[in-house]
C-alpha positions as CSV (number, residue, x, y, z in Angstrom):
1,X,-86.0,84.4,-117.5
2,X,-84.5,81.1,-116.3
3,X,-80.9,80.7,-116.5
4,X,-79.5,77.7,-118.1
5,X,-78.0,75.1,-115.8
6,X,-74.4,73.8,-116.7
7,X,-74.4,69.8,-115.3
8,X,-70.9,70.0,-113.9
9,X,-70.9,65.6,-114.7
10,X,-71.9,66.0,-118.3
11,X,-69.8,68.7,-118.1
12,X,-67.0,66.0,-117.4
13,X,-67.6,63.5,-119.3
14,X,-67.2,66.3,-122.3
15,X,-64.1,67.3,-121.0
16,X,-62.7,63.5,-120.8
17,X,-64.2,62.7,-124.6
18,X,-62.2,65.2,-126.2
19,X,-59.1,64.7,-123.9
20,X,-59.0,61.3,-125.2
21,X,-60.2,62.1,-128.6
22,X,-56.9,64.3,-129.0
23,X,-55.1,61.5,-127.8
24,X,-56.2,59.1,-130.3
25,X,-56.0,61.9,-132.8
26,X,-52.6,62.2,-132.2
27,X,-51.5,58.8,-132.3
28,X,-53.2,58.2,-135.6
29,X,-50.8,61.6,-136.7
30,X,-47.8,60.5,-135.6
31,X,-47.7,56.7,-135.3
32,X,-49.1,56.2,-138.5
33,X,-49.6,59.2,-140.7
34,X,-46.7,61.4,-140.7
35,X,-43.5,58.7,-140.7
36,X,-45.1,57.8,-143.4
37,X,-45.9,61.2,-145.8
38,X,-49.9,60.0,-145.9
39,X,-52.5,63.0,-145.1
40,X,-56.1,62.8,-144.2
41,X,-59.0,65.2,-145.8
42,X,-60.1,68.3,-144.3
43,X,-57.6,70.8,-141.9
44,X,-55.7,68.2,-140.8
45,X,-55.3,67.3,-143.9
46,X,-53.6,70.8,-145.6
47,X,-51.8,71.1,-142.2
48,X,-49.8,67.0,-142.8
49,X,-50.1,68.3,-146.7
50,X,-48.2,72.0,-145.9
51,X,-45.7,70.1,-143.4
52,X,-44.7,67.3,-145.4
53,X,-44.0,70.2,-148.9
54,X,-42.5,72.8,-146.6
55,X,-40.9,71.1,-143.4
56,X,-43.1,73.0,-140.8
57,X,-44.0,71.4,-137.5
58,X,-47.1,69.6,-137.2
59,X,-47.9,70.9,-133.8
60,X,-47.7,74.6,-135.1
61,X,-49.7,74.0,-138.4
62,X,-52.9,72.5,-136.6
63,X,-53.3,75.6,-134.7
64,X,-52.6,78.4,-137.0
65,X,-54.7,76.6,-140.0
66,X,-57.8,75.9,-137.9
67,X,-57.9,79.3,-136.5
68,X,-60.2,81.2,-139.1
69,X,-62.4,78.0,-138.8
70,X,-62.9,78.6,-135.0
71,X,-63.4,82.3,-135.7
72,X,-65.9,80.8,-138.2
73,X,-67.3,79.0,-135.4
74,X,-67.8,81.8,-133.3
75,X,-69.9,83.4,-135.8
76,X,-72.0,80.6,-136.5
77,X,-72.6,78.9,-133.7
78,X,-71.6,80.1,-130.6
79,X,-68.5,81.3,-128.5
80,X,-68.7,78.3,-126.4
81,X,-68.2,75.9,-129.1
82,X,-65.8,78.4,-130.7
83,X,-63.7,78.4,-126.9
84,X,-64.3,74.3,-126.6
85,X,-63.1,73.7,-130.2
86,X,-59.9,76.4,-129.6
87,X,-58.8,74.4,-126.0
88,X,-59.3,71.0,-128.1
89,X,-57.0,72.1,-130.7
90,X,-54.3,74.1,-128.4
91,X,-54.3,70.7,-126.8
92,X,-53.9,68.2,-129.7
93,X,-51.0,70.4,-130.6
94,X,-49.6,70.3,-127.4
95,X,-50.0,66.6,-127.1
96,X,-47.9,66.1,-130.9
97,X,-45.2,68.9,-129.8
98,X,-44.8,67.1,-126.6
99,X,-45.4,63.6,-126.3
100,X,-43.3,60.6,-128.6
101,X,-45.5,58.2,-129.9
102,X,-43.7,54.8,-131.2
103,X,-43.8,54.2,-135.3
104,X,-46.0,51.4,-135.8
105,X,-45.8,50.0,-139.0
106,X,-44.4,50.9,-142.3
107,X,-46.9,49.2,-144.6
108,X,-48.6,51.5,-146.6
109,X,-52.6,49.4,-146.0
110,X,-51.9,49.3,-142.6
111,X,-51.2,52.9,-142.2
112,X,-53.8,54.2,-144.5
113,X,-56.7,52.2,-142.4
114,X,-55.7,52.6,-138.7
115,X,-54.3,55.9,-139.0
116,X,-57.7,56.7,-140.5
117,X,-59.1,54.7,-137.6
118,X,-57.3,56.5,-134.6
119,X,-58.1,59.7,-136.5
120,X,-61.0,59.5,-137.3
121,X,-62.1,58.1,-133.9
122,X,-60.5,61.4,-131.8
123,X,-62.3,63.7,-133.9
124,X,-65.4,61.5,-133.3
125,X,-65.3,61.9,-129.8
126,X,-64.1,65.7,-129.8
127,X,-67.4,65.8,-131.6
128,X,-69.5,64.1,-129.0
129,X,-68.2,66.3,-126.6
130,X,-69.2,69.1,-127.8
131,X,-66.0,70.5,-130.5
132,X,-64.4,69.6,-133.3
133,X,-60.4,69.5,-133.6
134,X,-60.9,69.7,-137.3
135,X,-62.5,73.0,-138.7
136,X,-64.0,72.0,-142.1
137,X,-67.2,71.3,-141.1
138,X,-67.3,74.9,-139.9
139,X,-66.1,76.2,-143.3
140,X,-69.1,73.8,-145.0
141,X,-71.5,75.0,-142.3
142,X,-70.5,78.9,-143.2
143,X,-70.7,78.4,-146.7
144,X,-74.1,76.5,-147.2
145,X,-76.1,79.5,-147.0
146,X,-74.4,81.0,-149.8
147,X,-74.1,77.7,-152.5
148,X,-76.4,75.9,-154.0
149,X,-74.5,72.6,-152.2
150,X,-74.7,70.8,-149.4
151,X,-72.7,70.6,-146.4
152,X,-71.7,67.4,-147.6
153,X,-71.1,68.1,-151.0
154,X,-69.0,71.3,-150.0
155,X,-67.0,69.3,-147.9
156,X,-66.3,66.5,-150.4
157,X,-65.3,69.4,-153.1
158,X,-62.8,70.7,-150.6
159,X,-61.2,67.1,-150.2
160,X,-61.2,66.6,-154.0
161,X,-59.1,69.8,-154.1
162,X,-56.5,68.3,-151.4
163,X,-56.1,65.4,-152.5
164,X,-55.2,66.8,-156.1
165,X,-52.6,69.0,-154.4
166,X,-51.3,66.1,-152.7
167,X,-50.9,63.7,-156.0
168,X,-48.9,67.0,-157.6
169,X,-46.6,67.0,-154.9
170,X,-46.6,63.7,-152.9
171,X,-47.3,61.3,-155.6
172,X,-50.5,59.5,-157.1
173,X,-49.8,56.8,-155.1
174,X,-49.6,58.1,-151.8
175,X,-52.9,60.6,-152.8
176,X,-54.3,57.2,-153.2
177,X,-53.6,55.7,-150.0
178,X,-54.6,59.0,-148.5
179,X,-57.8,58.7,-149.8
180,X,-57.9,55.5,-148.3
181,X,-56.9,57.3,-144.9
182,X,-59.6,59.6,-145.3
183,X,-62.3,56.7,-146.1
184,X,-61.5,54.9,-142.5
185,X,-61.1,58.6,-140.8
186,X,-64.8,59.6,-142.1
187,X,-66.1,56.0,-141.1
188,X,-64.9,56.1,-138.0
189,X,-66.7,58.9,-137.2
190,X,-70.3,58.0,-138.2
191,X,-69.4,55.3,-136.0
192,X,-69.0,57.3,-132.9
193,X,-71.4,60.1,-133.8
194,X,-74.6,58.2,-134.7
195,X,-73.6,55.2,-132.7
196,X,-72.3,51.3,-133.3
197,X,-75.7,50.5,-133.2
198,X,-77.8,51.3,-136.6
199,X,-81.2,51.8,-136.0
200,X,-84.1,51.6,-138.9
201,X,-87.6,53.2,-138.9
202,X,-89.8,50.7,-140.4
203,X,-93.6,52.3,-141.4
204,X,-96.3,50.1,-142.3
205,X,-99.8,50.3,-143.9
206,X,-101.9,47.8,-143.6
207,X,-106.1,47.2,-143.1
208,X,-104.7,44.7,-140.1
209,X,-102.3,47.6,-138.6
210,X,-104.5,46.4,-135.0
211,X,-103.5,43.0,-135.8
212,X,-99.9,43.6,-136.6
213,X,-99.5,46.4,-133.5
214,X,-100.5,43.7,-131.2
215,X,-98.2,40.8,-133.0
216,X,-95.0,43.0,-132.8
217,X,-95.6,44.4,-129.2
218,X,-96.8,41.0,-127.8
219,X,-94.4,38.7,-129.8
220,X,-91.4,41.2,-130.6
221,X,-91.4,43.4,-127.8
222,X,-91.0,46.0,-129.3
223,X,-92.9,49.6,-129.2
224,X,-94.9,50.9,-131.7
225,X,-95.9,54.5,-132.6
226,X,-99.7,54.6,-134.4
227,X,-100.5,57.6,-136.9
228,X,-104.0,58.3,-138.1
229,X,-104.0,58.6,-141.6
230,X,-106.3,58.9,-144.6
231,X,-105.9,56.8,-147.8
232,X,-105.7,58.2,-150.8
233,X,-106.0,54.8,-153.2
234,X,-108.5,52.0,-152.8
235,X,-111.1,49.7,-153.6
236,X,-114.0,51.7,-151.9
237,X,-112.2,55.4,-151.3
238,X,-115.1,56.1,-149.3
239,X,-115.6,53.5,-146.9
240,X,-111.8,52.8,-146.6
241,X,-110.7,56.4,-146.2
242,X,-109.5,56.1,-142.5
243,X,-106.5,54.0,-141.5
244,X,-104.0,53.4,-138.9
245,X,-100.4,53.7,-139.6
246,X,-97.8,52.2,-137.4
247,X,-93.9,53.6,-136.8
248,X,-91.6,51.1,-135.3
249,X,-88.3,52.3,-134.7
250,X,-85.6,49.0,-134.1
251,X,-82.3,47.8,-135.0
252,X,-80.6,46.9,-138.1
253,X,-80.9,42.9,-137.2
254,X,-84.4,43.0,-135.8
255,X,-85.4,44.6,-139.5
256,X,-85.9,41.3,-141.6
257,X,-88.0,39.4,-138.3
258,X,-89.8,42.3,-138.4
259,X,-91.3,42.5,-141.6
260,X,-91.0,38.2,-141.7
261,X,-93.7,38.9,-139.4
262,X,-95.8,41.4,-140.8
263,X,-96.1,39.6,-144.0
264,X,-97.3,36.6,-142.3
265,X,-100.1,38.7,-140.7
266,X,-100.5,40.7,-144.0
267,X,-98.7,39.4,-147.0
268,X,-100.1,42.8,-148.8
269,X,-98.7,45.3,-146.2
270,X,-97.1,48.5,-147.4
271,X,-93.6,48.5,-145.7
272,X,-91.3,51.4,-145.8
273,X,-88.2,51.0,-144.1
274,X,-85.3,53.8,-143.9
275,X,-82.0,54.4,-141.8
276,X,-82.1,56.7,-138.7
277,X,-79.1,58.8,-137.5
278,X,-79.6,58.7,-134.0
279,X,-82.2,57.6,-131.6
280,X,-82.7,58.5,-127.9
281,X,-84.8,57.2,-124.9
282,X,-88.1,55.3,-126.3
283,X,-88.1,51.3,-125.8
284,X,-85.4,50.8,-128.4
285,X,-83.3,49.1,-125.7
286,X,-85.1,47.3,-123.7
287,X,-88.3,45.1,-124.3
288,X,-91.9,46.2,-123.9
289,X,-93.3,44.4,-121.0
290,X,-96.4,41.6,-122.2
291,X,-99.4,42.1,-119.2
C-alpha cells in the first residue's frame, strides 16, 4: 500500500494562507466590525451577535462557538482538516485578544463593505489552505444528508435566522448594514476560492465543427476538446446521425470573440455557454502554438 507523501512546500504555503487569512480576518473584526456593533453571517456572525448583547470577549466567543463545528468536521471529513481548522481558529483568537488594530472609519457603507472585504478575504484564504475559521459550512455539510436542501440553501436559512436575531436586538438598521457586511464577506470569497479569473465552458454543434476547431485553434489560440456525438434532430436522421462536438474552455472576455467567430463560420451553430468554478492545467493560460 503506498503511503501518501506530505509536500513539506505546499505544506507551507498552506500554512502562510491561513496565517494571513486570520490576519485579514481579524482586521476586518476589529477595525471595522466590532467599533462599530455590525456582524457578519455564519459563526462569526452569532459570536460579534452574542458579544455585542452580552459583553463577552470576541477572542473567547470564536473559539468556544466553532467548537462543535470542528467536532463536526472531524466526523465528516477528516481529523486533519478538523486539527487545521482548530489551529486556524485558536490562532485568529489569539491574534483579536492580542494584537490592537487601529479604528478605521466610522461610516456605516464603508464599514459594511471592507469589513466584509477583509473578512471575507481571511476566510477565503483559510479555505485555500486547506480550513475554514468559520464552521458553518461544516454544519450545512453535516446536515445535507438529512434535508431535503442544499448546502447552500441550509446555509442561507441559518443567516436569515441571524440576521432576524440581530434586527430584535441591534436594530433593523444595523441588521441591514450587516447584511450588507455579509454580501462583500461571501463575495470575497468566491473571489479567492474559484479565482479572479472567471472562466466559461462554451460547447458547440455544428456540421462545420472541423472548420470551426481549426479557426479557433489557428486564429484564437485556444484548445479545444472534440466529443463524438450522435444527433438526435435533423433533416436526414440517417445520414446526419454522426457529429463532432467541440468543448472550449476560456475566459469570461474571450466569450463574445469566441462565438463572433463561430457565427461567421456557421451562423446556425448550436452554442451553449455556462460558468465554470475552477479550472486547472489545460492551455487556458497560455496560447496554443500554430505549426
Amino acid at each position: 500500500m503506498k503511503r501518501t507523501r506530505v509536500k513539506p512546500r505546499k505544506e507551507i504555503t498552506n500554512a502562510l494562507l491561513i496565517l494571513t487569512g486570520t490576519f485579514s480576518a481579524a482586521f476586518g473584526l476589529k477595525g471595522f466590525l466590532i467599533p462599530n456593533h455590525f456582524i457578519d453571517g455564519g459563526v462569526t456572525g452569532i459570536s460579534l451577535l452574542v458579544s455585542s448583547i452580552t459583553g463577552a470577549p470576541i477572542s473567547a466567543l470564536i473559539i468556544a462557538i466553532n467548537l462543535p463545528f470542528i467536532w463536526l468536521g472531524y466526523k465528516r471529513i477528516n481529523k486533519l482538516y478538523a486539527i487545521k481548522t482548530l489551529i486556524a481558529i485558536f490562532v485568529l483568537s489569539v491574534i483579536l485578544f492580542l494584537f490592537k488594530f487601529p479604528h478605521v472609519t466610522d461610516d456605516k457603507l464603508l464599514t459594511a463593505v471592507f469589513g466584509g472585504f477583509f473578512l471575507g478575504t481571511g476566510i477565503g484564504l483559510a479555505m485555500r489552505g486547506g480550513c475554514v475559521i468559520d464552521g458553518t459550512e461544516l454544519l450545512a455539510v453535516y446536515i445535507n444528508p438529512k434535508s431535503f436542501l442544499s448546502v447552500g440553501q441550509i446555509i442561507l436559512a441559518i443567516n436569515v435566522v441571524i440576521f432576524g436575531i440581530a434586527a430584535f436586538f441591534l436594530g433593523i438598521q444595523s441588521a441591514l448594514y450587516s447584511i450588507l457586511t455579509y454580501l462583500s464577506a461571501s463575495q470575497m470569497i468566491n473571489y479567492i476560492i474559484q479565482g479572479f479569473d472567471e472562466y466559461t465552458a462554451v460547447t458547440i454543434i455544428s456540421p462545420k465543427s472541423e472548420l470551426i476547431k481549426n479557426v479557433i485553434i489557428r486564429q484564437l489560440r485556444r484548445g479545444v476538446t472534440v466529443y463524438k456525438g450522435e444527433r438526435g434532430y435533423g433533416k436526414n436522421a440517417i445520414e446526419d446521425k454522426d457529429i463532432d462536438i467541440l468543448y472550449v474552455v476560456i475566459t469570461r472576455l474571450d466569450v463574445s470573440r469566441l462565438v463572433n467567430t463561430v457565427q461567421q463560420v456557421d451562423p446556425a451553430a448550436f452554442i451553449i455557454t455556462h460558468s465554470v468554478s475552477e479550472v486547472k492545467g489545460g492551455l487556458i493560460k497560455r496560447h496554443v502554438l500554430s505549426h
